[in-house]
Backbone as JSON, one array per atom type, in Angstrom:
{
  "sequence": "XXXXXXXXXXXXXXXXXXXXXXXXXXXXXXXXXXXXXXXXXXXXXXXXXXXXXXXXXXXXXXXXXXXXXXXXXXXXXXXXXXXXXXXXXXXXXXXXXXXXX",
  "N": [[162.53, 23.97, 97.59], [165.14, 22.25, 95.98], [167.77, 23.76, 94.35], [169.04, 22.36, 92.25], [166.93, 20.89, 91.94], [164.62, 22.38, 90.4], [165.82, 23.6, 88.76], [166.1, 21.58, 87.04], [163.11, 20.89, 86.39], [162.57, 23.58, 84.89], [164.45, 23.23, 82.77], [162.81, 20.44, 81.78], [160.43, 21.93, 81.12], [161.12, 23.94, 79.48], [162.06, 22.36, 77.65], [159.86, 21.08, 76.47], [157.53, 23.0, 76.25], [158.96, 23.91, 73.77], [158.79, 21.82, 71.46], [156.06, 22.14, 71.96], [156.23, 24.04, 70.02], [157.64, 23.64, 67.79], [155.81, 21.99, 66.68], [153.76, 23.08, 66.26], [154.81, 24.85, 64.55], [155.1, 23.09, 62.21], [157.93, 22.33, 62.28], [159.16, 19.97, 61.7], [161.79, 18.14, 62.43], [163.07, 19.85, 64.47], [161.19, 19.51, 66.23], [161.7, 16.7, 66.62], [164.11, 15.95, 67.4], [163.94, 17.57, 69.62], [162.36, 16.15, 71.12], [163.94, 14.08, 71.43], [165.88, 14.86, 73.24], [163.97, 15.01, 75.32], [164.12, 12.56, 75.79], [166.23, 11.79, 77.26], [166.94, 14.08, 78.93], [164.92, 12.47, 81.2], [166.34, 10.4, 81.39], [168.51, 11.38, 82.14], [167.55, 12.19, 84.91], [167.1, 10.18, 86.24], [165.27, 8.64, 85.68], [164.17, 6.11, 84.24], [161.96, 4.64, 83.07], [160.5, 6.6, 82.6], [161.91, 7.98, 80.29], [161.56, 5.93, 78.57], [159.23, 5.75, 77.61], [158.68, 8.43, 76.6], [160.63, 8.06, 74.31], [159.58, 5.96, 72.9], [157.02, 7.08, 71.83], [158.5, 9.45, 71.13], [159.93, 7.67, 68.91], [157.7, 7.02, 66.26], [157.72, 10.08, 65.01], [160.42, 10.58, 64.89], [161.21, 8.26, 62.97], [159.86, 8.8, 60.5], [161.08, 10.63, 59.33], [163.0, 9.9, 58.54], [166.19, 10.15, 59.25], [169.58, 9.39, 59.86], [171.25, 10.04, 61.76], [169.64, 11.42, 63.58], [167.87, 9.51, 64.31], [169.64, 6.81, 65.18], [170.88, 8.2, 67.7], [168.23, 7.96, 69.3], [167.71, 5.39, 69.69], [170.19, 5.04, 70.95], [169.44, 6.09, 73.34], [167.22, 5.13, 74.09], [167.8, 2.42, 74.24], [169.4, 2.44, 76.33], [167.63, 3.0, 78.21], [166.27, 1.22, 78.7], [168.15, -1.03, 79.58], [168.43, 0.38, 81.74], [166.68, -0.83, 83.37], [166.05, -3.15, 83.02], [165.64, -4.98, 80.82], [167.21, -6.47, 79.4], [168.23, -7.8, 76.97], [166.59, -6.47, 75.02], [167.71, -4.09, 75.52], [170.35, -4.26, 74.78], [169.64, -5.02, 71.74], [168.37, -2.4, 71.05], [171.14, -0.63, 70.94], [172.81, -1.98, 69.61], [171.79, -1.92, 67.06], [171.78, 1.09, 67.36], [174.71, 1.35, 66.78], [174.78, 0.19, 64.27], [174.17, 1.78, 62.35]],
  "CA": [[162.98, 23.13, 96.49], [166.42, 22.85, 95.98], [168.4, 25.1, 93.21], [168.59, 21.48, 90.88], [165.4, 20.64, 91.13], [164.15, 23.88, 90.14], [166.6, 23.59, 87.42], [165.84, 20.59, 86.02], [161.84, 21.0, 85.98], [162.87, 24.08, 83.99], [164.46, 22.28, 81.52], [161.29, 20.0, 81.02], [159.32, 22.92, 81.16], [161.78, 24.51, 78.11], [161.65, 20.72, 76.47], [158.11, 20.39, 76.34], [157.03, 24.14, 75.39], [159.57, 24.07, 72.59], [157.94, 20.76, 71.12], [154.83, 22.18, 71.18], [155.94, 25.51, 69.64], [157.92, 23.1, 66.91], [154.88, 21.01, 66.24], [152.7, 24.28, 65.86], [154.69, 25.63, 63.16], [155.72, 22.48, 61.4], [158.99, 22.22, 62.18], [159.58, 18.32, 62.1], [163.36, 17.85, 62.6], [163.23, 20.29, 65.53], [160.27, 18.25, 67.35], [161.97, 15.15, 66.95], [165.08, 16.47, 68.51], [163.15, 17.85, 71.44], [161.64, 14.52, 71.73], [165.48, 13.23, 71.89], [166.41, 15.57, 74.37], [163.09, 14.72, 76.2], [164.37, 11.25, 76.73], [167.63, 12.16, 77.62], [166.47, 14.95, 80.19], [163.96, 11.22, 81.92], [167.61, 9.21, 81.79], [169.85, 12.46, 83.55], [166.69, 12.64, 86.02], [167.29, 8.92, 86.94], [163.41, 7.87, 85.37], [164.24, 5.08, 82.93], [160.13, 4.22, 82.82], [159.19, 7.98, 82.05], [162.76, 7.94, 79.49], [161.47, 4.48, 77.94], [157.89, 6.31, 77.3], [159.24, 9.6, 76.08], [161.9, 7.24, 73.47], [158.56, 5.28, 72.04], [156.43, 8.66, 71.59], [159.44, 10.07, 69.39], [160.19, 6.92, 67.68], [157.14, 7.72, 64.6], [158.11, 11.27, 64.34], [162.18, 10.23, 64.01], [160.97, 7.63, 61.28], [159.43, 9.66, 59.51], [161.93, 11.81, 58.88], [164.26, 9.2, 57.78], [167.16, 11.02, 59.44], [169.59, 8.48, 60.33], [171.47, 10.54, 62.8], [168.44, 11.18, 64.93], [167.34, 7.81, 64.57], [171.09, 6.31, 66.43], [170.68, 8.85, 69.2], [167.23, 7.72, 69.91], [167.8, 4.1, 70.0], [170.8, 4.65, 71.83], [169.1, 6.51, 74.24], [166.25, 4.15, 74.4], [168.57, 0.94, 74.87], [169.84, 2.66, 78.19], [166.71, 3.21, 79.7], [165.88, -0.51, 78.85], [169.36, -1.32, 80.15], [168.1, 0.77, 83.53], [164.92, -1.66, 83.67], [166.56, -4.74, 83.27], [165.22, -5.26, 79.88], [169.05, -6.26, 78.65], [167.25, -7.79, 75.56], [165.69, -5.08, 74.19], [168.61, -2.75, 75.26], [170.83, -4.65, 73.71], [169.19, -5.1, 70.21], [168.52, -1.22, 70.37], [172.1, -0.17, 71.06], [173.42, -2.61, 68.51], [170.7, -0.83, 66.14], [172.32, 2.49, 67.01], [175.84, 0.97, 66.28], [174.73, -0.42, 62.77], [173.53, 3.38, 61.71]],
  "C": [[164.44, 23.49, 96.19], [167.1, 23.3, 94.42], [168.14, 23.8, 91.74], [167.44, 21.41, 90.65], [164.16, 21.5, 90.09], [165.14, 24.1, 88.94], [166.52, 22.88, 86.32], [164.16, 20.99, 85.95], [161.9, 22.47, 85.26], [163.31, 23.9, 82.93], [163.3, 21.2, 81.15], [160.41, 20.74, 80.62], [159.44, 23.58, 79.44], [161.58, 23.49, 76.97], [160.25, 21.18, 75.64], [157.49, 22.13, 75.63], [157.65, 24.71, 73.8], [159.46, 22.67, 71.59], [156.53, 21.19, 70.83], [155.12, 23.74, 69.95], [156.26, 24.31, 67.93], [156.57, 22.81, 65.99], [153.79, 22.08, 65.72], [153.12, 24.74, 64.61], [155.73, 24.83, 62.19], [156.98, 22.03, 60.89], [159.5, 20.78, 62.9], [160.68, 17.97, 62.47], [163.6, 18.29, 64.05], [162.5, 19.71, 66.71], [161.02, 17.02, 67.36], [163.33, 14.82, 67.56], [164.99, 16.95, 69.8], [162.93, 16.73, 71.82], [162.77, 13.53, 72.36], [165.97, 13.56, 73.02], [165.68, 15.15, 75.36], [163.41, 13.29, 76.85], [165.78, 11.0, 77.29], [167.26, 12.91, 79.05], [166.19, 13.35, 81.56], [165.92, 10.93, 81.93], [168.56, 10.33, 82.98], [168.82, 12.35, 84.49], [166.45, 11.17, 86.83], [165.67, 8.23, 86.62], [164.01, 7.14, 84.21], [162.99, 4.85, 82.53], [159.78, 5.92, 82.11], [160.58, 7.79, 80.37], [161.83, 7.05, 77.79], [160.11, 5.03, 76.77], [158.06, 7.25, 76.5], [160.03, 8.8, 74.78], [160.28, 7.09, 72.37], [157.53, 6.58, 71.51], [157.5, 9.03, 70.31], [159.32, 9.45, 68.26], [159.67, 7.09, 65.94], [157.91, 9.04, 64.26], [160.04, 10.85, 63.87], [161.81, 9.56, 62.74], [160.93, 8.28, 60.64], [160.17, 10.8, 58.95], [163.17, 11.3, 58.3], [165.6, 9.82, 57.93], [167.94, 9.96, 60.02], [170.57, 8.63, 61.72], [170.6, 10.58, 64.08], [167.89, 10.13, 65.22], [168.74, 6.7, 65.54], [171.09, 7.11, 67.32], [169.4, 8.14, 69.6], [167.16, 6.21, 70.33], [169.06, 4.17, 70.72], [170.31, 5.1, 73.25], [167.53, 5.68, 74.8], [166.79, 2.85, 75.06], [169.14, 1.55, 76.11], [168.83, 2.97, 78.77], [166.2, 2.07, 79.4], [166.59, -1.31, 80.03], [168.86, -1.06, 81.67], [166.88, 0.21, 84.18], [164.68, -2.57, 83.78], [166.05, -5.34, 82.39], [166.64, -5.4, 78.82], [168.81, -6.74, 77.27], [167.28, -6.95, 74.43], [166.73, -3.8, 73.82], [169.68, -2.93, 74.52], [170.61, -4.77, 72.12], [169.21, -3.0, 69.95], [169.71, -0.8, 70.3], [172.97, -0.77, 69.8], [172.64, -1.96, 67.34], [171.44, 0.61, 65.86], [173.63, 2.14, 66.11], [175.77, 0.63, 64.87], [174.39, 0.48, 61.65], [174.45, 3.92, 61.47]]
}
């Protein structure tokens, strides 16, 4: 396996165990920033479909936190893995979404 790949499935590995550690000890802001990162990680790894999945998953926990920072990263990072799906629509309305935050 070569040195990236083995680099990047370490970073999911770091994502995803620091999400659940968040979520264990109630630390909402920090899960829903992992969750951002998590769909960020899917877009650098060239997966717009796993990105797109990972984006919608966050989405409740960002609400809910009414943060409106984390909420324009996540829709901008959602409208580009639309964008990479050919859903110009969708990626459009979210990106204009981020822009209006």
């Amino acid at each position: 396996m070569p040195a990236t790949r083995r680099s990047e499935d370490a970073g999911f590995d770091a994502v995803q165990a620091g999400i659940e550690v968040a979520d264990a000890h109630g630390l909402a802001r920090m899960g829903a920033l992992l969750r951002i990162n998590l769909v960020d990680l899917e877009l650098t790894a060239g997966r717009p479909q796993a990105a797109l999945a990972a984006a919608q998953a966050a989405a409740p926990v960002v609400q809910r936190l009414r943060d409106r920072r984390l909420e324009r990263v996540l829709l901008h990072n959602r409208g580009l893995a639309r964008l990479a799906l050919g859903q110009l629509f969708g990626g459009r309305r979210d990106l204009d979404a981020a822009l209006a935050l």
